[in-house]
LUMTITOR-347906 format. One record per residue: residue number from 1; residue in three letters; x, y, z of N, C-alpha, C in turn. Coordinates in Angstrom, 3 decimals. Layout:
<recs>
{pos->NUM code->Ala n.east->X n.north->Y n.up->Z ca.east->X ca.north->Y ca.up->Z c.east->X c.north->Y c.up->Z}
...
</recs>
This chain:
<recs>
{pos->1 code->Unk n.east->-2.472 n.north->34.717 n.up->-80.729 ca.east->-3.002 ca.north->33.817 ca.up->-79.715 c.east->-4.150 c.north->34.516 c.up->-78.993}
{pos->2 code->Unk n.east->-5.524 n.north->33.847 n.up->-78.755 ca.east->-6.117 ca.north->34.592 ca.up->-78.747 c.east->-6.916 c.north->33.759 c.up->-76.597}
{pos->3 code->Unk n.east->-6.598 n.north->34.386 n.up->-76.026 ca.east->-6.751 ca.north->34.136 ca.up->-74.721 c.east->-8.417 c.north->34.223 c.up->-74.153}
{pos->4 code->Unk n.east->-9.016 n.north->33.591 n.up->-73.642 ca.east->-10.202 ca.north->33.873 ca.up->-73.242 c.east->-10.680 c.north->33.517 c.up->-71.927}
{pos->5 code->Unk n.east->-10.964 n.north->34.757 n.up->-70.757 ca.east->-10.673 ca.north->34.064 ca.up->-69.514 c.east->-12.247 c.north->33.802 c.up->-68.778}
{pos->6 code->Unk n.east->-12.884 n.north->33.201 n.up->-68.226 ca.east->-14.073 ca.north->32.728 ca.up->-67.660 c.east->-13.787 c.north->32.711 c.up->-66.131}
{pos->7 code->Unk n.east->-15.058 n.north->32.638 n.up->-65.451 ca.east->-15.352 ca.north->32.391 ca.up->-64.128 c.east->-15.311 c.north->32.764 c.up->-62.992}
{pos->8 code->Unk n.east->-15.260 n.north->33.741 n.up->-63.510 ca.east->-14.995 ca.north->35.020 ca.up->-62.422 c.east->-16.683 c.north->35.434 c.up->-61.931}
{pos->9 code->Unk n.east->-16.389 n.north->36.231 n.up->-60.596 ca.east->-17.884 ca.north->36.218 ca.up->-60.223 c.east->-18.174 c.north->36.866 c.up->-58.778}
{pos->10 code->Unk n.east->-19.047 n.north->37.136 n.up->-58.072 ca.east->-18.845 ca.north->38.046 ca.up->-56.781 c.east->-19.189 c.north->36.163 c.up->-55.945}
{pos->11 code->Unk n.east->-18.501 n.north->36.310 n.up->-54.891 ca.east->-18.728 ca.north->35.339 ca.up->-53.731 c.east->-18.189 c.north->36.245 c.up->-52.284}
{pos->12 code->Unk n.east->-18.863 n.north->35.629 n.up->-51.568 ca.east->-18.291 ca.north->35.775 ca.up->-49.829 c.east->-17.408 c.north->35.786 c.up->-49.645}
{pos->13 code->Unk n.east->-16.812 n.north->36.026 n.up->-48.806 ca.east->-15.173 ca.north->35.802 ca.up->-48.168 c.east->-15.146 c.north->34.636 c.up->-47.748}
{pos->14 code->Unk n.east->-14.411 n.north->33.434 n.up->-47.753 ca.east->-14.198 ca.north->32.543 ca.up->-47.348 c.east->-14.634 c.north->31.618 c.up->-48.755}
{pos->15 code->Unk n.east->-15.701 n.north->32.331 n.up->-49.782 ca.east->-15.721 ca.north->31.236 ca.up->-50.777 c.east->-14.805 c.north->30.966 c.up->-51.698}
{pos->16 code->Unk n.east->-15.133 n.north->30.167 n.up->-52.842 ca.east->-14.260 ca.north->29.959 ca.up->-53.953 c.east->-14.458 c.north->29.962 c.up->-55.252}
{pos->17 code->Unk n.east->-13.667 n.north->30.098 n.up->-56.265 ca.east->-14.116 ca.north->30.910 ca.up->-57.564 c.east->-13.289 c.north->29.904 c.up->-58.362}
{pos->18 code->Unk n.east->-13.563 n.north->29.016 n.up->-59.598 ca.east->-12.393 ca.north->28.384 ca.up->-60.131 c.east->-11.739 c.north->29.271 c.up->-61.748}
{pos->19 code->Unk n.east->-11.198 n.north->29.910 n.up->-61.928 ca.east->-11.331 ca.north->30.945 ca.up->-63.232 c.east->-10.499 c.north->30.078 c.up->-64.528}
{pos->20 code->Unk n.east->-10.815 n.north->30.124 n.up->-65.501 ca.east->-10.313 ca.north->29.531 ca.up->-66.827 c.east->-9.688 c.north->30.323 c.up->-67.852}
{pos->21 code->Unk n.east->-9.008 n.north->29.609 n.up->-68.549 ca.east->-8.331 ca.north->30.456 ca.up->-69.822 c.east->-7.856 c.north->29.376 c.up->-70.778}
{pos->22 code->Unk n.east->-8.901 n.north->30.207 n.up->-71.417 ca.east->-9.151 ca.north->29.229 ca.up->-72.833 c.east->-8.815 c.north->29.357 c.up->-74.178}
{pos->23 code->Unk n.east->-7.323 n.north->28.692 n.up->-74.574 ca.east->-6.758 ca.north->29.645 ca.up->-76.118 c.east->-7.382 c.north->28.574 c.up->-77.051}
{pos->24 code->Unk n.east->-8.327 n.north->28.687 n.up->-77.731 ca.east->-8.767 ca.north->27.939 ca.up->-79.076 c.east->-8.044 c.north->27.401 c.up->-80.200}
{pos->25 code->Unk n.east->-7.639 n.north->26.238 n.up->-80.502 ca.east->-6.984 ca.north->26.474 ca.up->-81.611 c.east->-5.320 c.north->26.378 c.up->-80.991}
{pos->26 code->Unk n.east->-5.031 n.north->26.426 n.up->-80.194 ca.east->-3.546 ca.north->27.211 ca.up->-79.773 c.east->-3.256 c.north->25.827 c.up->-78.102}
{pos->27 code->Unk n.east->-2.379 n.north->25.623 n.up->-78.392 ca.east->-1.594 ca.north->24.606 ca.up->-77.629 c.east->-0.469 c.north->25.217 c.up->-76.415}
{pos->28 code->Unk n.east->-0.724 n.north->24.687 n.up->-75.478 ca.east->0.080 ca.north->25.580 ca.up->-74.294 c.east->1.512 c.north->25.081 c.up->-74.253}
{pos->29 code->Unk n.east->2.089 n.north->23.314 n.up->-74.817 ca.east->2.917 ca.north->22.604 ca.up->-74.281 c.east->4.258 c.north->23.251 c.up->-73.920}
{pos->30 code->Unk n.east->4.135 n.north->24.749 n.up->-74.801 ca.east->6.003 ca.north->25.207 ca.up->-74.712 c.east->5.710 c.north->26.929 c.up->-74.598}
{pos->31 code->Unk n.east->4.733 n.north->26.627 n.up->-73.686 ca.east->4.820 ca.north->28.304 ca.up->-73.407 c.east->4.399 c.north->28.202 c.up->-71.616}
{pos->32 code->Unk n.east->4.178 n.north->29.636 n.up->-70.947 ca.east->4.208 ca.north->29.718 ca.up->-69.659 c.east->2.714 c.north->30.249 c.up->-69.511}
{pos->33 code->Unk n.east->2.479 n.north->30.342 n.up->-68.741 ca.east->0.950 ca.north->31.101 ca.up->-68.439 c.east->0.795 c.north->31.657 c.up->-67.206}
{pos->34 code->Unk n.east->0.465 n.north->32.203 n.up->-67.498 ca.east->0.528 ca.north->33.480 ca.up->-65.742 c.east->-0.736 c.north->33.583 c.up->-65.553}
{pos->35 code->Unk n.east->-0.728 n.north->33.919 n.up->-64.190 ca.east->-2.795 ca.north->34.794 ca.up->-64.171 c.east->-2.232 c.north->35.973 c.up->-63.125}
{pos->36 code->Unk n.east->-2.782 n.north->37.575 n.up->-63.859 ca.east->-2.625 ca.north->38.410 ca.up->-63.157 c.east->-3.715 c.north->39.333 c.up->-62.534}
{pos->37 code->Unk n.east->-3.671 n.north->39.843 n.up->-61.839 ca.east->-4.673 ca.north->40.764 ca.up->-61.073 c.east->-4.634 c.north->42.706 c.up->-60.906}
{pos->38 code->Unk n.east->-5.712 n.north->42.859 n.up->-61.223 ca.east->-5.376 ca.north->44.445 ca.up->-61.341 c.east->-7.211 c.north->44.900 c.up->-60.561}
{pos->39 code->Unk n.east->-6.213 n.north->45.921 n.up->-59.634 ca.east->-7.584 ca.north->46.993 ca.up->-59.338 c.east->-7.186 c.north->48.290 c.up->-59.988}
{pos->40 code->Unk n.east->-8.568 n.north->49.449 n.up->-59.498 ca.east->-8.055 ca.north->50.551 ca.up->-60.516 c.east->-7.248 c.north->50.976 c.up->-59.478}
{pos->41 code->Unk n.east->-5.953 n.north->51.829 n.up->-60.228 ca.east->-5.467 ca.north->52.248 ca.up->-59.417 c.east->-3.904 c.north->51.895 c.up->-59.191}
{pos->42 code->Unk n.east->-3.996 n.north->50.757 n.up->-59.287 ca.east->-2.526 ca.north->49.956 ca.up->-59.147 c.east->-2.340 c.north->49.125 c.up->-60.111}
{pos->43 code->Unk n.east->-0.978 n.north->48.851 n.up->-59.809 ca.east->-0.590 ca.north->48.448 ca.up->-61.243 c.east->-0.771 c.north->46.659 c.up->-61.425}
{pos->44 code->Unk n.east->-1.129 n.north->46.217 n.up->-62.527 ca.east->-1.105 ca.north->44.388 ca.up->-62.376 c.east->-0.224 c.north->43.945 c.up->-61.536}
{pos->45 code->Unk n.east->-0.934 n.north->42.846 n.up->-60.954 ca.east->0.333 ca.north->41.942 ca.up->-60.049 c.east->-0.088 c.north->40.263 c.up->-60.464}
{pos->46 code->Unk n.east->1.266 n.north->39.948 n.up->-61.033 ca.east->1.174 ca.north->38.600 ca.up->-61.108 c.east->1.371 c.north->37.806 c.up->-60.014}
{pos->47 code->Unk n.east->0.289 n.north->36.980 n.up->-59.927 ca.east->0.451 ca.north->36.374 ca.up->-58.911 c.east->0.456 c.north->34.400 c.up->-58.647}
{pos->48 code->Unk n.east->0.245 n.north->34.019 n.up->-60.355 ca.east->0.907 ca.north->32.672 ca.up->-60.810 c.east->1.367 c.north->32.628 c.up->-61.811}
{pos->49 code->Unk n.east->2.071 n.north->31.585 n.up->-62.358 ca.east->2.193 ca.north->30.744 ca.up->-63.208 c.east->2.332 c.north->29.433 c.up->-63.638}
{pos->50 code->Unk n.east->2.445 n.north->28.878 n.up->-64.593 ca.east->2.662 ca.north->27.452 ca.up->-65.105 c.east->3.769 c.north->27.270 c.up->-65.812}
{pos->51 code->Unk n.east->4.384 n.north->26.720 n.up->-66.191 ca.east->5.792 ca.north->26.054 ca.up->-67.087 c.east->4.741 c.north->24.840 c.up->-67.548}
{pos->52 code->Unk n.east->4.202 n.north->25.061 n.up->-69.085 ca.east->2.934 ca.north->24.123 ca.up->-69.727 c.east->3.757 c.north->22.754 c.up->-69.782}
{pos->53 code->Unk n.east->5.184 n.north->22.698 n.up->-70.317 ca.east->5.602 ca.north->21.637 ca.up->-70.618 c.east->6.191 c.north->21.154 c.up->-69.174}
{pos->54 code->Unk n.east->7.219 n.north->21.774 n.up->-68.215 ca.east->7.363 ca.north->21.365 ca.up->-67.008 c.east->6.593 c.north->21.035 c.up->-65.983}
{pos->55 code->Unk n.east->5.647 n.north->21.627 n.up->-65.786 ca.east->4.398 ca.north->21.652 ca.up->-65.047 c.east->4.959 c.north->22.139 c.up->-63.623}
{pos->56 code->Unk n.east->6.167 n.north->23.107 n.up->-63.530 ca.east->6.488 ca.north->23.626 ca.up->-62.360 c.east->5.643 c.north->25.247 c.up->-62.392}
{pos->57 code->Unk n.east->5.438 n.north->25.508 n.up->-60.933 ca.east->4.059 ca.north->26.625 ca.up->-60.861 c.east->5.495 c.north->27.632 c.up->-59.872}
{pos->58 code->Unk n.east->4.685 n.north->28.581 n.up->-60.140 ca.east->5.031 ca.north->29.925 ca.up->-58.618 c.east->3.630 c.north->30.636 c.up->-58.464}
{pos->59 code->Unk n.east->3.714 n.north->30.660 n.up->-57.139 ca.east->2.675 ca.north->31.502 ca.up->-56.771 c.east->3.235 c.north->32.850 c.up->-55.722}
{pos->60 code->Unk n.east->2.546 n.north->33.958 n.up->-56.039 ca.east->3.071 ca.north->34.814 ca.up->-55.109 c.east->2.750 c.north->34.840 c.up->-53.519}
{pos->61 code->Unk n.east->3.090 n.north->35.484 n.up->-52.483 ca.east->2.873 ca.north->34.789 ca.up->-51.182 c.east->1.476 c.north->35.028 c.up->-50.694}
{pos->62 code->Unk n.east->0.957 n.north->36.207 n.up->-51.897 ca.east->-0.737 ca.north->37.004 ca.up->-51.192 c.east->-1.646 c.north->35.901 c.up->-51.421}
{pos->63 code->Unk n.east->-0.759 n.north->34.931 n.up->-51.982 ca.east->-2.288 ca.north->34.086 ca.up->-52.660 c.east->-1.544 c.north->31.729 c.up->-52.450}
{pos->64 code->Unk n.east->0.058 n.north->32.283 n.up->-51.868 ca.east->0.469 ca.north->30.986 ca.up->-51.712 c.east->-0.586 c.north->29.988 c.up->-50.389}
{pos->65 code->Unk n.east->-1.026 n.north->29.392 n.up->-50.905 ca.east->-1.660 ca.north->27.868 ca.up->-49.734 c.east->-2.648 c.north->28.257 c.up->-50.085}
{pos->66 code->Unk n.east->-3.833 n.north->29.094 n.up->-50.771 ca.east->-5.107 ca.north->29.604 ca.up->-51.353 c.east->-5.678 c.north->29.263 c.up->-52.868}
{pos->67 code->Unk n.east->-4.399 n.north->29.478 n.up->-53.655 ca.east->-4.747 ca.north->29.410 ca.up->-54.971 c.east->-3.756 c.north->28.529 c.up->-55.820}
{pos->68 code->Unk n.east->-4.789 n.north->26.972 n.up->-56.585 ca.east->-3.768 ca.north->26.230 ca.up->-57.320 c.east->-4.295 c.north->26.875 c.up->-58.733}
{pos->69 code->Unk n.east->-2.946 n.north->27.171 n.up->-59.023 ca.east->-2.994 ca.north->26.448 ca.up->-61.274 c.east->-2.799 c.north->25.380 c.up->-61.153}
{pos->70 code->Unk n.east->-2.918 n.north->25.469 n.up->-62.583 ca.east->-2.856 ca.north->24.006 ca.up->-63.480 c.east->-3.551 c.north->23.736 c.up->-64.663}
{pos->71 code->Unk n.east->-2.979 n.north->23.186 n.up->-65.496 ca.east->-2.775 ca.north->22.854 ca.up->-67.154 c.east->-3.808 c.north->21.586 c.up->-67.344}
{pos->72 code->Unk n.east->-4.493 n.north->22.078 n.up->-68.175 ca.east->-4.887 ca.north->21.327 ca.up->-69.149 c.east->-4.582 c.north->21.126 c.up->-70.757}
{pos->73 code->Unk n.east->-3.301 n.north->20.596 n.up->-71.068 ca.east->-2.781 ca.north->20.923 ca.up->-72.726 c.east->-3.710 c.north->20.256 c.up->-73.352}
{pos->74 code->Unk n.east->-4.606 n.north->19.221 n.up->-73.305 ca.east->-5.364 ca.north->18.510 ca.up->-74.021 c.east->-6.195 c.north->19.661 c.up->-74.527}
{pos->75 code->Unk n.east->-7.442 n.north->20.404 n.up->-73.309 ca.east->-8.412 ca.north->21.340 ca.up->-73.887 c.east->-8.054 c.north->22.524 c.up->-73.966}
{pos->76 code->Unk n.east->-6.357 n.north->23.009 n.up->-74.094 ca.east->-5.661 ca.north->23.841 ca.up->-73.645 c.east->-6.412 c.north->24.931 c.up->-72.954}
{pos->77 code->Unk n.east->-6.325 n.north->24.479 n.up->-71.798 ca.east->-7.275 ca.north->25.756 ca.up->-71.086 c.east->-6.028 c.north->25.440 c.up->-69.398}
{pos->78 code->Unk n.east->-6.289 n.north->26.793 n.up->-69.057 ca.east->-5.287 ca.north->26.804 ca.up->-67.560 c.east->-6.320 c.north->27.494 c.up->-66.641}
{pos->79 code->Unk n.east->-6.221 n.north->26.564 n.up->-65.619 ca.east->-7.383 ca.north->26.716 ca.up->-64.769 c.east->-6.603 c.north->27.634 c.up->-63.409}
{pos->80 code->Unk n.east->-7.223 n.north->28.721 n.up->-62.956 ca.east->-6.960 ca.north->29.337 ca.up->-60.987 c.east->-8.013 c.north->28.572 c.up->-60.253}
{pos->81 code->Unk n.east->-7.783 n.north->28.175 n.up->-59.406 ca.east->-8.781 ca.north->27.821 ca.up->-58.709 c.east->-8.235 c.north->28.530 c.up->-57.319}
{pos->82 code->Unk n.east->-9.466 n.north->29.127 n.up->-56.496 ca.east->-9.142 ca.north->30.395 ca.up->-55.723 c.east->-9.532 c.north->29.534 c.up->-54.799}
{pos->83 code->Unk n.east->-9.602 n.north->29.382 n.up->-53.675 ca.east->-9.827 ca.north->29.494 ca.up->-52.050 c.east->-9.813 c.north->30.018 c.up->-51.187}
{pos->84 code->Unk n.east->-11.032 n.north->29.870 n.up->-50.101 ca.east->-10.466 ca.north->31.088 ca.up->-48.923 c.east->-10.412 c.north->32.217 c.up->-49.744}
{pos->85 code->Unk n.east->-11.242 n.north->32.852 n.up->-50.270 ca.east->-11.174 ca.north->34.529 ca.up->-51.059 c.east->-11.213 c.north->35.239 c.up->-49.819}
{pos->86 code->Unk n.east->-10.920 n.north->36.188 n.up->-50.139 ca.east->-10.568 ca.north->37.618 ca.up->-49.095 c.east->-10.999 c.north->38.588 c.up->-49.947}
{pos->87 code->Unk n.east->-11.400 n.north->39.725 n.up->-49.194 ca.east->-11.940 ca.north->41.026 ca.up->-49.704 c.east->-10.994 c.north->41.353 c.up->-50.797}
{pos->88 code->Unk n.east->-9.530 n.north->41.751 n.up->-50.147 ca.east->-8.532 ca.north->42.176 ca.up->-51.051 c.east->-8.139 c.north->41.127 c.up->-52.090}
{pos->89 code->Unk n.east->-8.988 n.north->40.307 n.up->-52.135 ca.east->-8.682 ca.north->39.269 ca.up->-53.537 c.east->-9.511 c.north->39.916 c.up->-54.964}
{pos->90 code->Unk n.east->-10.217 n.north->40.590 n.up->-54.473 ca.east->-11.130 ca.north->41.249 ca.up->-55.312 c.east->-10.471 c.north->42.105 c.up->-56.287}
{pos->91 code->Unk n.east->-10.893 n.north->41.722 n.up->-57.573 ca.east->-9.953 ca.north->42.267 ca.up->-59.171 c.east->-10.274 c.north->41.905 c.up->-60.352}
{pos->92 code->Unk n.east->-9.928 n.north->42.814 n.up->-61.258 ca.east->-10.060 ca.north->41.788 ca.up->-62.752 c.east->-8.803 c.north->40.962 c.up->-62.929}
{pos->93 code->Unk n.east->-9.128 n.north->39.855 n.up->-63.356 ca.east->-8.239 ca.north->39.095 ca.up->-63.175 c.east->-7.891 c.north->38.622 c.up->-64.545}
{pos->94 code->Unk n.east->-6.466 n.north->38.284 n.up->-64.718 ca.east->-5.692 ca.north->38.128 ca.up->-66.451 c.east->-5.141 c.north->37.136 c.up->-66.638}
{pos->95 code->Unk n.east->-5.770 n.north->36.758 n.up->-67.939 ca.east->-4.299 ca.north->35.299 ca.up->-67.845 c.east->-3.441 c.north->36.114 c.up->-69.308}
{pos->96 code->Unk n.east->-2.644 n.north->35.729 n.up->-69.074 ca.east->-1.572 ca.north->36.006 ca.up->-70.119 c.east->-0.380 c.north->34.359 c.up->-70.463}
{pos->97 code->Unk n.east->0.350 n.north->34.717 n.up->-71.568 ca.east->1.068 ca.north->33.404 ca.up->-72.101 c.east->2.325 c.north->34.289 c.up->-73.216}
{pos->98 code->Unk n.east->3.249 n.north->33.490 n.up->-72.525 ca.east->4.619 ca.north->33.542 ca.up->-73.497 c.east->5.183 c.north->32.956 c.up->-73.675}
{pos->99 code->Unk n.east->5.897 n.north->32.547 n.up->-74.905 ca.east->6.883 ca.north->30.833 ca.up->-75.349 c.east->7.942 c.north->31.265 c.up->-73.983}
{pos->100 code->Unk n.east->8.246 n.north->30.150 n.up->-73.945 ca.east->9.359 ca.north->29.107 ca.up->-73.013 c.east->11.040 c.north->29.151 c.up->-73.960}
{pos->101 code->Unk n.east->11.910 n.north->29.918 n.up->-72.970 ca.east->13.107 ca.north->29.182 ca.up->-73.524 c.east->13.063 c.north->27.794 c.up->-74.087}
{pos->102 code->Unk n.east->14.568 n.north->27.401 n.up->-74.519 ca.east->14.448 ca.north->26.113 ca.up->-74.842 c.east->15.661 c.north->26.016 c.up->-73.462}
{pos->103 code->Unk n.east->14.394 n.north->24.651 n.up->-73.049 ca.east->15.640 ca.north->24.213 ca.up->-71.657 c.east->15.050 c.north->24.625 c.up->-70.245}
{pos->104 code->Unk n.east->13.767 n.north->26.035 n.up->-70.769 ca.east->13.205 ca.north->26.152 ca.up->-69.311 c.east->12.543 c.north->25.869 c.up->-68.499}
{pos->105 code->Unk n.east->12.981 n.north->25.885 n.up->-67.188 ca.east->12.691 ca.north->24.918 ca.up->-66.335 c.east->11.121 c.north->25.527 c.up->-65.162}
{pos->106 code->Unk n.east->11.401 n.north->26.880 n.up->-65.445 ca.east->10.169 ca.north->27.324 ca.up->-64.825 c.east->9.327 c.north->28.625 c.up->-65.541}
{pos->107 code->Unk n.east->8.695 n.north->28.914 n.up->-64.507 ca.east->7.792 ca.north->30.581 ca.up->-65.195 c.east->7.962 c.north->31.803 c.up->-64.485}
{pos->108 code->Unk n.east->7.811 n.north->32.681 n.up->-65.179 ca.east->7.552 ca.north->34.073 ca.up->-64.223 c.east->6.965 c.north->34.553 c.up->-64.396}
{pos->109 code->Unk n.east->7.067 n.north->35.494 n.up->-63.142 ca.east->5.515 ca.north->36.393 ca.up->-63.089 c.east->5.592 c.north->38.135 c.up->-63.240}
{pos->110 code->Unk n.east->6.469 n.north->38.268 n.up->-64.225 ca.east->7.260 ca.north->39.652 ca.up->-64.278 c.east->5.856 c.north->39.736 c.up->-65.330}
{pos->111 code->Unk n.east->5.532 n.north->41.105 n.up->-65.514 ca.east->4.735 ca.north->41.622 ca.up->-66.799 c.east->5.124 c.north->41.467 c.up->-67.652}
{pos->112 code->Unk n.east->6.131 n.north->42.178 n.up->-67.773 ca.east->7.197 ca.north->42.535 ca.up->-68.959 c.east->7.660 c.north->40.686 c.up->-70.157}
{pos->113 code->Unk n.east->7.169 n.north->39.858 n.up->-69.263 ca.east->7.339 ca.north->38.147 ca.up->-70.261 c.east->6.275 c.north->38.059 c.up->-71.479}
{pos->114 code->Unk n.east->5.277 n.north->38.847 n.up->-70.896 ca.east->3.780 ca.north->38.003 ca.up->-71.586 c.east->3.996 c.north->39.092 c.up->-72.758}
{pos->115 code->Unk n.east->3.210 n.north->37.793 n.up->-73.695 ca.east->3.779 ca.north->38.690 ca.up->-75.087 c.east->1.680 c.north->38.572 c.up->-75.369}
{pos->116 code->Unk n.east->0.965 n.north->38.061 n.up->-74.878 ca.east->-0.392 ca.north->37.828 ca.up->-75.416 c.east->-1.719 c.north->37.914 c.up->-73.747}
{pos->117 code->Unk n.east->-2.099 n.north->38.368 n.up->-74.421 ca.east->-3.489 ca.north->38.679 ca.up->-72.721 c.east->-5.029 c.north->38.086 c.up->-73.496}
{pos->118 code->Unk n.east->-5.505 n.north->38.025 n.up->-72.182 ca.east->-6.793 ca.north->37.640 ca.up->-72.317 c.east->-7.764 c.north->39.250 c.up->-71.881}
{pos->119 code->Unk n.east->-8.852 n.north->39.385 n.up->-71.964 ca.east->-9.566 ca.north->40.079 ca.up->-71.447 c.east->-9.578 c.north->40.609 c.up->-70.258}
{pos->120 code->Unk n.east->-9.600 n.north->39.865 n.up->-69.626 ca.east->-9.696 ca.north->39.891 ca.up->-68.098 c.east->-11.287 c.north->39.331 c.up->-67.527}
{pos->121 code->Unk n.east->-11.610 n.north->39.128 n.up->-66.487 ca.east->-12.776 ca.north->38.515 ca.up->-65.833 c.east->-13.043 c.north->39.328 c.up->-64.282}
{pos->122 code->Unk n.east->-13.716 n.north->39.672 n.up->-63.908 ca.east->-14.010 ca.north->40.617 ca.up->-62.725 c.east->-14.750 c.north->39.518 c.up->-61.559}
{pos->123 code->Unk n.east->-13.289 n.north->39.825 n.up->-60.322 ca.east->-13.793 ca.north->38.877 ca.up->-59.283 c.east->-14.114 c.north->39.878 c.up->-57.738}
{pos->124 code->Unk n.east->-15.335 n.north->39.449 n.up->-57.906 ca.east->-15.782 ca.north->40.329 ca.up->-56.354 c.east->-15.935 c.north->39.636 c.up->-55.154}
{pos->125 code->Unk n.east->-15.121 n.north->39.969 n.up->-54.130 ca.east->-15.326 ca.north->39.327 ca.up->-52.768 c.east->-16.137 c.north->40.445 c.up->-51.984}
{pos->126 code->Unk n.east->-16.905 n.north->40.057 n.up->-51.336 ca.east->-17.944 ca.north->41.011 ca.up->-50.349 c.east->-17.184 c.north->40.130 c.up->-48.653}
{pos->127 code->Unk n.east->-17.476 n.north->41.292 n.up->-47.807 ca.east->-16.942 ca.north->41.003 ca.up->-46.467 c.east->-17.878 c.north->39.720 c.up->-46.097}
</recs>
């Protein structure tokens, strides 16, 4: 599965960035999708996901009321859309994807799920 993430970019604090991930060829309906964040230094932190076929999300709290996912299975692409950026939002940012139990009802944002990554995309917030 081959992940490809877009839209990343330097903006202000207070602006907004919408980032993409785009698997070609490859259908999201029964897998999960996360988007994670890494500076140097520390270790990735996931901080969403999707359930492609449930369409139930988690977001972590650094980024809850700021940042929606959401699925597109048609152009299978899973969109972040950021808000309100903050300095410390600033990162390369990952989407990753792993099949879905059968029966499951949501996603997580543990590392250790994703069996496939994208590149990553580099997002800069300036004060």
């Amino acid at each position: 599965v081959q992940l490809v993430e877009s839209g990343g970019g330097s903006v202000q604090a207070g602006g907004s960035l919408r980032l993409s991930c785009a698997a070609p060829g490859f259908t999201f309906g029964n897998y999960a999708v996360g988007w994670f964040r890494q500076v140097p230094g520390k270790e990735r932190e996931g901080i969403s996901c999707i359930n492609s076929k449930e369409r139930s999300t988690q977001y972590a709290d650094s980024v809850k009321g700021r940042f929606t996912i959401s699925s597109d299975n048609a152009k299978s692409t899973v969109y972040l859309q950021m808000n309100n950026l903050k300095p410390e939002d600033a990162a390369v940012y990952f989407c990753a994807t792993y099949g879905l139990k059968h029966h499951s009802l949501a996603c997580g944002m543990r590392r250790t799920l994703y069996d496939y990554w994208g590149q990553g995309t580099q997002v800069t917030v300036s004060a």
